[in-house]
C-alpha positions in Angstrom: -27.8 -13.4 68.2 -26.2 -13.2 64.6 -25.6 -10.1 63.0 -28.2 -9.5 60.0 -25.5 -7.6 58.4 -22.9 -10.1 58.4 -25.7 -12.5 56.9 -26.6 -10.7 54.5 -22.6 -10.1 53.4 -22.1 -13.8 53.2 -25.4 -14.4 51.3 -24.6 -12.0 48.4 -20.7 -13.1 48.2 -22.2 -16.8 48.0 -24.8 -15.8 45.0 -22.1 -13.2 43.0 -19.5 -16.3 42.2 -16.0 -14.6 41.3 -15.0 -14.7 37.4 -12.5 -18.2 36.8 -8.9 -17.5 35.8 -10.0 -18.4 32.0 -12.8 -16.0 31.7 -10.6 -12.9 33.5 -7.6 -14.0 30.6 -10.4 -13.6 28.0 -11.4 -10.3 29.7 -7.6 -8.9 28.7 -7.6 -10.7 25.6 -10.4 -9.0 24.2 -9.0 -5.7 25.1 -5.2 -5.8 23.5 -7.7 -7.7 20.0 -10.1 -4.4 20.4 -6.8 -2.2 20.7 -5.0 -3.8 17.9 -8.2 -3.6 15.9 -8.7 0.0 16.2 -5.0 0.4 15.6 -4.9 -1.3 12.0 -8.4 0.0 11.1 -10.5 -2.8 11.2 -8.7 -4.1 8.4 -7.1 -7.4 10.3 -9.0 -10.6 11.1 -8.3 -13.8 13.0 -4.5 -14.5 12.0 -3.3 -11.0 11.5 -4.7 -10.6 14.9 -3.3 -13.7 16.1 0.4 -12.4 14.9 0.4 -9.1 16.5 -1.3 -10.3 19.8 1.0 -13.3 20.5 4.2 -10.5 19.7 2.9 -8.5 22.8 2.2 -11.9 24.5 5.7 -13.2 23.6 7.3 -10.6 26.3 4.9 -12.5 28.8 5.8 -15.6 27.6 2.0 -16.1 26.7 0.2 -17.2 23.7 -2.9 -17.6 22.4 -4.4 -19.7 19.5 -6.1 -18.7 16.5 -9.3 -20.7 17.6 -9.5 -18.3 20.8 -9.1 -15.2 19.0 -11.8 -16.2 16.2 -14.1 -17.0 19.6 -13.1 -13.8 21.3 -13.9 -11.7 18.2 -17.5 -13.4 17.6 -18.3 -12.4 20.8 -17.4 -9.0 20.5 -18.9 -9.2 17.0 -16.3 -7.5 15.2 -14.6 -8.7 11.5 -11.9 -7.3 9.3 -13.4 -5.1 6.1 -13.4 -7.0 3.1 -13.2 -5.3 0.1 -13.8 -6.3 -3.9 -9.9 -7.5 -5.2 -9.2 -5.7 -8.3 -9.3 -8.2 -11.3 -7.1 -6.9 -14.3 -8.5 -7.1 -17.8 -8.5 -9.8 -20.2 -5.1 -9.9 -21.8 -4.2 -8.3 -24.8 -4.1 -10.8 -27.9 -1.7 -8.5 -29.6 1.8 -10.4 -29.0 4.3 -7.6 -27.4 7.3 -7.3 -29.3 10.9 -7.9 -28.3 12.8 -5.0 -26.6 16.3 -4.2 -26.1 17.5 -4.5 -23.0 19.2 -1.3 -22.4 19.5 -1.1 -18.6 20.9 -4.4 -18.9 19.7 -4.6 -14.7 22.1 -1.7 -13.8 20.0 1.3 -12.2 22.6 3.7 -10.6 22.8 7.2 -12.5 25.4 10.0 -12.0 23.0 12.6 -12.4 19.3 14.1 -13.3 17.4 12.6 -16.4 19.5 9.5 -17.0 16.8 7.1 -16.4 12.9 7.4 -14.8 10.8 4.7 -14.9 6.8 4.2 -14.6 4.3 2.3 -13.2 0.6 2.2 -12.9 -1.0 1.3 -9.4 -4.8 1.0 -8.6 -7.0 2.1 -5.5 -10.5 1.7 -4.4 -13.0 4.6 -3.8 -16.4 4.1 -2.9 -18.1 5.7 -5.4 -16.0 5.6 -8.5 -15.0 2.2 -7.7 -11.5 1.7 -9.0 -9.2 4.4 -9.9 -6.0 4.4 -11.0 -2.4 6.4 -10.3 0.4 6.7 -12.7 3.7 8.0 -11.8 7.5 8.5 -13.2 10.3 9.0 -10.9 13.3 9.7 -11.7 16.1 7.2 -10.4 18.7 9.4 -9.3 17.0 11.8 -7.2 14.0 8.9 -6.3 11.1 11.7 -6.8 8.0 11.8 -8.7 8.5 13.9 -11.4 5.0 13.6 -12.8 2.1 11.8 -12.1 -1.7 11.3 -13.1 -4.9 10.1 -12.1 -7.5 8.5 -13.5 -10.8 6.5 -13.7 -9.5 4.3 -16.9 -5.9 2.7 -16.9 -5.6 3.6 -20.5 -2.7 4.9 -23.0 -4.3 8.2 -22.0 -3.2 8.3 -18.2 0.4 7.6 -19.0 0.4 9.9 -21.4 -0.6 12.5 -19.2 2.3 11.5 -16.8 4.4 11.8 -19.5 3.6 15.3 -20.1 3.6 16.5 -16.6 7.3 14.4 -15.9 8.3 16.4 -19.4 7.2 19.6 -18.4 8.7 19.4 -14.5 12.2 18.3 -16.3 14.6 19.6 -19.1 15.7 16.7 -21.3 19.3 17.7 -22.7 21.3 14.0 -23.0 20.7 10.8 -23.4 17.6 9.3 -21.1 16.0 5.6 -20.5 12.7 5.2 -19.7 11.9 2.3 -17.6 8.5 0.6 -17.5 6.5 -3.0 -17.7 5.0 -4.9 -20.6 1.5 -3.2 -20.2 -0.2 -2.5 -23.2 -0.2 0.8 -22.3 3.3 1.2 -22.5 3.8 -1.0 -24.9 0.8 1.4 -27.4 1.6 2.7 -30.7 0.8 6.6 -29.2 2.7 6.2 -25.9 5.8 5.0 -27.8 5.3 7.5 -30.5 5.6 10.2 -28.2 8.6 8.4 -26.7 10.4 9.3 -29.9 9.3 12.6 -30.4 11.2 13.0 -27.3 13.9 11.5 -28.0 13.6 9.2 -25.1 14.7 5.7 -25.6 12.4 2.9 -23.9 13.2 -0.5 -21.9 10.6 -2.8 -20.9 10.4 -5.3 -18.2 7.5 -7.6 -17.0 8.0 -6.0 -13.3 9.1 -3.0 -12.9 9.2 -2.3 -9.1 10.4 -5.9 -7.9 13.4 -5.1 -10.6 14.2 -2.1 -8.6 14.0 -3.6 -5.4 16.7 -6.1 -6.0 18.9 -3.7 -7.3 18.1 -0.9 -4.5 19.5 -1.9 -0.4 16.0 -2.4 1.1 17.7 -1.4 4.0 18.3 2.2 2.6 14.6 2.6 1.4 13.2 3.9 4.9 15.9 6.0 4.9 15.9 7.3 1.4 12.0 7.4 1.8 11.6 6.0 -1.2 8.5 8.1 -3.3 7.7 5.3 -5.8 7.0 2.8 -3.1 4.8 5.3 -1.0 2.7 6.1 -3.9 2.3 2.5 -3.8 1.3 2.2 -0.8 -1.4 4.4 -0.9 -3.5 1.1 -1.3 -2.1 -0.6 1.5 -1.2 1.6 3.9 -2.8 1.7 7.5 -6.6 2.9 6.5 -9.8 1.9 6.1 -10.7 0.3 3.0 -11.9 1.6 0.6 -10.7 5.2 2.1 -11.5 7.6 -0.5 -15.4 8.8 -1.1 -14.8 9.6 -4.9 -12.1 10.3 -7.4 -11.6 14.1 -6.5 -11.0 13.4 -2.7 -8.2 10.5 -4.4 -6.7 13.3 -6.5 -6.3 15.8 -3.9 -4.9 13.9 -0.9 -2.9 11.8 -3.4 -1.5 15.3 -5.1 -0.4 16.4 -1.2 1.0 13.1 -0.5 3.0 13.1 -3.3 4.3 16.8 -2.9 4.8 16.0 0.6 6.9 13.1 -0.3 8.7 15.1 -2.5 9.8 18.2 -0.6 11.3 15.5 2.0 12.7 12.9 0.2 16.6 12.5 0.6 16.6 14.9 3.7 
């Protein structure tokens, strides 16, 4: 007489089918795309995903196609975060004067207050929409010497970081101040004050990308670079937008630019 345990064994083995080879892979797929969307905030989608996952798939000589991963995320119904691109203003119809080029490309120094330059950057909140941060570093040492924020990108706000650069420094020789063909710059007040300073100006149509060619991008991780983290307070790994209002932007943009600054060159 059969066993009615044994029966019943082989009845619910037969009904339960095991998972194909396919559907298991998708099963570890979907973990390493929920791990590496967690790990950059939800802020990368199907190809962004696709280039990190087939990097750790690469040491398994695996890959996976962007059509699988756009699958795997619909069924786990997750998306990157979109957010509004910022759109700059209509162009100025006042034509920007010719300026002397008195760097002439060459951006070493020998000491303090030789040459800064400035530059203007913009970051989402979610109430004040976009806000703006405008900083001066100084090229020798590579540290913010002032810096402003604000919810206009106005002659105002570099004016501000013009003050607060001024009163952090001692101006005693000759000094360049480096910065872009932005109307701010470029204003009647900003350059006004310039000369009250006695602080000669040079103007280029990008400022950073200038630097960069001149700088070893090798030595930037190194030299920890302050000008490009303030940057990359847009674009670093957080959710977008990350800041609730202008205030919360202020104050953790203040600390991560003093912490950037009591470390830099150590």
């Amino acid at each position: 007489m059969p066993n009615p345990r044994c029966f019943q064994s082989s009845v619910l083995s037969l009904s339960i089918p095991k998972p194909s080879k396919r559907r298991a892979e998708d099963a570890g797929l979907k973990q390493r795309i929920l791990r590496i969307f967690a790990e950059f905030k939800q802020r990368y989608g199907v190809m962004k995903s696709h280039h990190e996952l087939n990097l750790e798939l690469q040491t398994l000589q695996l890959r996976c196609s962007p059509r699988r991963i756009s699958r795997l995320m619909k069924e786990l119904d997750i998306h990157s975060v979109t957010v509004n691109k910022w759109k700059a203003a209509s162009a100025s119809k006042t034509k920007v004067e010719q300026r002397p080029n008195l760097l002439k490309q060459d951006f070493s120094t020998t000491g303090l207050n030789q040459k800064w330059t400035a530059d203007m950057t913009y970051i989402q909140t979610k109430r004040n929409g976009w806000c703006y941060l405008s900083t001066i570093m100084d090229l020798h040492s590579r540290r913010i010497i002032g810096y402003s924020f604000s919810k206009k990108m106005d002659t105002d706000l570099v004016l501000k970081t013009l003050e607060s650069a001024v009163k952090n420094r001692t101006i005693t020789g000759d000094l360049i101040i480096h910065t872009d063909l932005g109307s701010q710059y470029t204003s009647d007040n900003y350059n006004q004050r310039l000369t009250e300073l006695h602080i000669r100006t040079h103007t280029a149509v990008r400022v950073v990308r200038m630097i960069m060619r001149q700088w070893n991008p090798f030595t930037l991780p190194s030299k920890r670079n302050v000008f490009i983290q303030c940057r990359s307070l847009k674009i670093m790994k957080l959710p977008l937008p990350s800041f609730l209002n202008m205030c919360m932007l202020s104050t953790i943009g203040r600390e991560f630019i003093v912490h950037w600054a009591t470390t830099v060159n150590d």
